[in-house]
C-alpha positions in Angstrom: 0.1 11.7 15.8 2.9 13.6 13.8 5.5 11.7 12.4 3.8 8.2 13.6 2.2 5.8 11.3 0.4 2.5 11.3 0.8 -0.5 8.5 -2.0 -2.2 7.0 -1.6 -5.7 5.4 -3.4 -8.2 3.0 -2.6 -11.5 2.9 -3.6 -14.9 1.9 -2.3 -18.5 2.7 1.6 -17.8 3.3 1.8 -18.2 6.8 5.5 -18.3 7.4 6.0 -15.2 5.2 3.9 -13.2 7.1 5.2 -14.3 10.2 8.6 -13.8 9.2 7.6 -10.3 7.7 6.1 -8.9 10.7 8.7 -10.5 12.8 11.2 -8.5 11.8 9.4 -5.8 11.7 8.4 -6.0 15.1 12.5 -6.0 15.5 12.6 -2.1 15.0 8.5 -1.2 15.3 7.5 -2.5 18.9 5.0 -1.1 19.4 3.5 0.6 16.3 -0.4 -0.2 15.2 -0.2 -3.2 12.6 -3.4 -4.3 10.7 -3.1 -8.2 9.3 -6.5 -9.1 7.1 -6.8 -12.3 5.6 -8.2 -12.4 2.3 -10.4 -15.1 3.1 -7.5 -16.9 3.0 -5.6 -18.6 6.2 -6.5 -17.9 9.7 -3.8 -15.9 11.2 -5.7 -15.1 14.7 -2.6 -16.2 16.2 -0.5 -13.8 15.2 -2.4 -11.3 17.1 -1.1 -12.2 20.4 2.4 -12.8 19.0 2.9 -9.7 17.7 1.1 -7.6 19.0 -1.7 -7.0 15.7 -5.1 -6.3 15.1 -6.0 -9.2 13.1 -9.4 -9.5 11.0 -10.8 -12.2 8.7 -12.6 -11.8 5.6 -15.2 -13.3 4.2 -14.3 -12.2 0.5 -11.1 -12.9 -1.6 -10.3 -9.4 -3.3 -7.2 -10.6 -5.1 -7.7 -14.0 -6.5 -4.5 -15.1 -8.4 -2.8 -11.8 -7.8 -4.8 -9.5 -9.8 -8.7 -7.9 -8.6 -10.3 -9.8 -11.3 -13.2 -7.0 -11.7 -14.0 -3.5 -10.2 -15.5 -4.6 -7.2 -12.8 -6.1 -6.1 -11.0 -2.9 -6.3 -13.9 -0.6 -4.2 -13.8 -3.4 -1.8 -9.8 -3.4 -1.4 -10.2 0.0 -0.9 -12.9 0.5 2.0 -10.2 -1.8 3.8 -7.8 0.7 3.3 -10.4 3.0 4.5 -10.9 0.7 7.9 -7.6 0.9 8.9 -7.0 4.6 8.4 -10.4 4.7 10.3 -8.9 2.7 13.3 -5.7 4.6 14.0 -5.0 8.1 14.5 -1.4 7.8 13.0 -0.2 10.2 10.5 1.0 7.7 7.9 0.2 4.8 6.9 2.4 1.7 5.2 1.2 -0.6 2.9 2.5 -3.9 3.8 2.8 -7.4 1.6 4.5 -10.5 2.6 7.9 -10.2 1.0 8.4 -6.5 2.8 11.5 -7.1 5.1 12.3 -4.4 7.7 16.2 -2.9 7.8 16.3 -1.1 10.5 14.2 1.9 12.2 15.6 4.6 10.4 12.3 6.2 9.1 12.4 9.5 7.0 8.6 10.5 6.4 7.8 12.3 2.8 7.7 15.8 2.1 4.3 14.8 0.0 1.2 13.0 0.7 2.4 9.7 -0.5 5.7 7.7 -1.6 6.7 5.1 -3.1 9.2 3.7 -5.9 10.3 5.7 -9.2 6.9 6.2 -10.9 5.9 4.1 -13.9 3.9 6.3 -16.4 0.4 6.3 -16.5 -1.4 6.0 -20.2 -1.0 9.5 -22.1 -4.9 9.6 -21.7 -4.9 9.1 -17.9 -1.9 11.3 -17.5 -4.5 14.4 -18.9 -7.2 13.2 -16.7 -5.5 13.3 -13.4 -3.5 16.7 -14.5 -7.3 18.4 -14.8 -8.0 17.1 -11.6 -5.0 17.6 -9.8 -2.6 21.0 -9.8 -0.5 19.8 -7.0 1.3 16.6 -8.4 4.6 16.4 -10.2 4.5 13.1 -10.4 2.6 11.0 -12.5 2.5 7.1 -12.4 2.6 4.5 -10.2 4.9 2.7 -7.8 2.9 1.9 -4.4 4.4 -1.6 -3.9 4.8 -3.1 -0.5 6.7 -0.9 1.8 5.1 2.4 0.6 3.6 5.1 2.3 0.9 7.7 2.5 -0.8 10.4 4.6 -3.9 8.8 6.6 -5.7 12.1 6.2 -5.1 12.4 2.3 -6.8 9.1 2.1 -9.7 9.3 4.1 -10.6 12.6 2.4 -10.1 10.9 -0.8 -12.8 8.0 0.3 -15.1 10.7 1.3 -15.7 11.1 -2.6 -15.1 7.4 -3.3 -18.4 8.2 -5.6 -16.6 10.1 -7.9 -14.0 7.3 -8.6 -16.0 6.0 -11.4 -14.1 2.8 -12.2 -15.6 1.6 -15.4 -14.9 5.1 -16.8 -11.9 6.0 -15.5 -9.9 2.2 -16.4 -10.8 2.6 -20.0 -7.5 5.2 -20.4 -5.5 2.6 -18.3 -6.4 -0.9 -17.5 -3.5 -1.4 -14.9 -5.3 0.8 -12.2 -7.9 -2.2 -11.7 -5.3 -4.7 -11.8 -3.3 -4.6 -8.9 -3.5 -2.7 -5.7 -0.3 0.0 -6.6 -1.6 0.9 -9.6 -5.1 1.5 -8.0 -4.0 3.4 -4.6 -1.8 5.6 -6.6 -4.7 6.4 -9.2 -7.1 7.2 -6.4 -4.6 9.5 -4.6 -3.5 11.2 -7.3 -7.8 11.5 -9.6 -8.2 13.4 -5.7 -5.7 16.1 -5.9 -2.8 14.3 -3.9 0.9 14.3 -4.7 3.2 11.3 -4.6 7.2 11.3 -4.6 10.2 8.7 -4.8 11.0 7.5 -1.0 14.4 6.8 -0.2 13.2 5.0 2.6 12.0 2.2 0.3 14.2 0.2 -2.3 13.2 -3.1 -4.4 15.5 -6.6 -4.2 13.4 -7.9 -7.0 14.7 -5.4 -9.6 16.9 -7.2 -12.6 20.7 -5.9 -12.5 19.8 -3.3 -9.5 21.6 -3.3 -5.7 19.2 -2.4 -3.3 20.3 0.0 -0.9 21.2 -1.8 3.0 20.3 1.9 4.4 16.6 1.7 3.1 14.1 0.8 6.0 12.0 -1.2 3.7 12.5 -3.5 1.1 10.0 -4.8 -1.4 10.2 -8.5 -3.1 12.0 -10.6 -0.6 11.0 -14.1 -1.5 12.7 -15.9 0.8 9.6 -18.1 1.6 8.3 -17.9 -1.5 
């Protein structure tokens, strides 16, 4: 269980992205655990023998357009997080989309329960609500894009309390954390006492004017079948 981890990944209708995604992963991860859900979207149930995946179908779209649309959505997104943390007994967990293209195998876990890209600031008035909540974050923002990572463990104890995520309260100081599925993961951590950091293991090629780094495993925004 140390040092292992597991990937979880939403998807839609792009069939040849996510094919080519987790076909290169599968170049360097063989045999890791890999969880493909379609967001009531294309059926990708053969992928499963392909690549060796658990694949699962749902019923529900949860990001219609690219955004949650409302705060269901979001609870919803989140007890399939919950599923696949539930279903492996990995340490970590990665967050996959379909323009996350695998380097290489050279995987350097976090030193805190989650990681990501360079944290973009929260609101001032969500910044004081996590710091009341949490004492062990330095932190504070978001960055959770495709090819980050957390601890299983810090999420499923998080979910435990899913109760106390009030939503409709908590969005009013910052409406990105019901907008998309980084800014949400990272809030939820981080309202639950968990700590996020800057992961050298991950770099962005959709970044204007920036170089991404050839030594990073992952790389978020490749839209080559886009």
């Amino acid at each position: 269980m140390e040092n292992s981890f597991s990937v979880h990944h939403q998807t839609y209708n792009n069939k040849k992205a996510v094919d080519y995604t987790i076909s290169e992963f599968r170049k360097y991860f063989p045999i890791e655990e890999y969880r493909l859900i379609s967001d009531n979207g294309e059926d990708f149930s053969d992928l499963e023998e392909k690549f060796n995946i658990n694949f699962v179908f749902k019923n529900k779209n949860t990001f219609p357009g690219g955004r949650f649309q409302n705060i269901q959505n979001c609870y919803d997104w989140l007890e399939r997080v919950n599923e696949t943390c539930e279903l492996y007994n990995t340490e970590w967990v990665v967050i996959f989309e379909d323009d996350v293209l695998t380097q290489n195998n050279d995987i350097q876990f976090p030193t805190e329960d989650s990681a990501g890209m360079s944290p973009h600031q929260w609101s001032p008035g969500l910044t004081t609500l996590l710091k009341t909540k949490n004492t062990k974050n330095k932190n504070w923002g978001y960055g959770m894009c495709g090819g980050s990572i957390f601890r299983r463990e810090s999420f499923l104890q998080s979910y435990k309390k899913i109760d106390e995520f009030d939503l409709e309260i908590i969005s009013r100081l910052d409406k990105r954390i019901i907008g998309y599925s980084d800014t949400l993961i990272n809030s939820f951590l981080q309202y639950f006492g968990y700590s996020y950091q800057k992961w050298d293991c991950l770099d962005d090629m959709s970044l204007p004017g920036h170089e991404y780094s050839k030594k990073s495993c992952f790389i978020h925004g490749n839209k080559l079948y886009y």
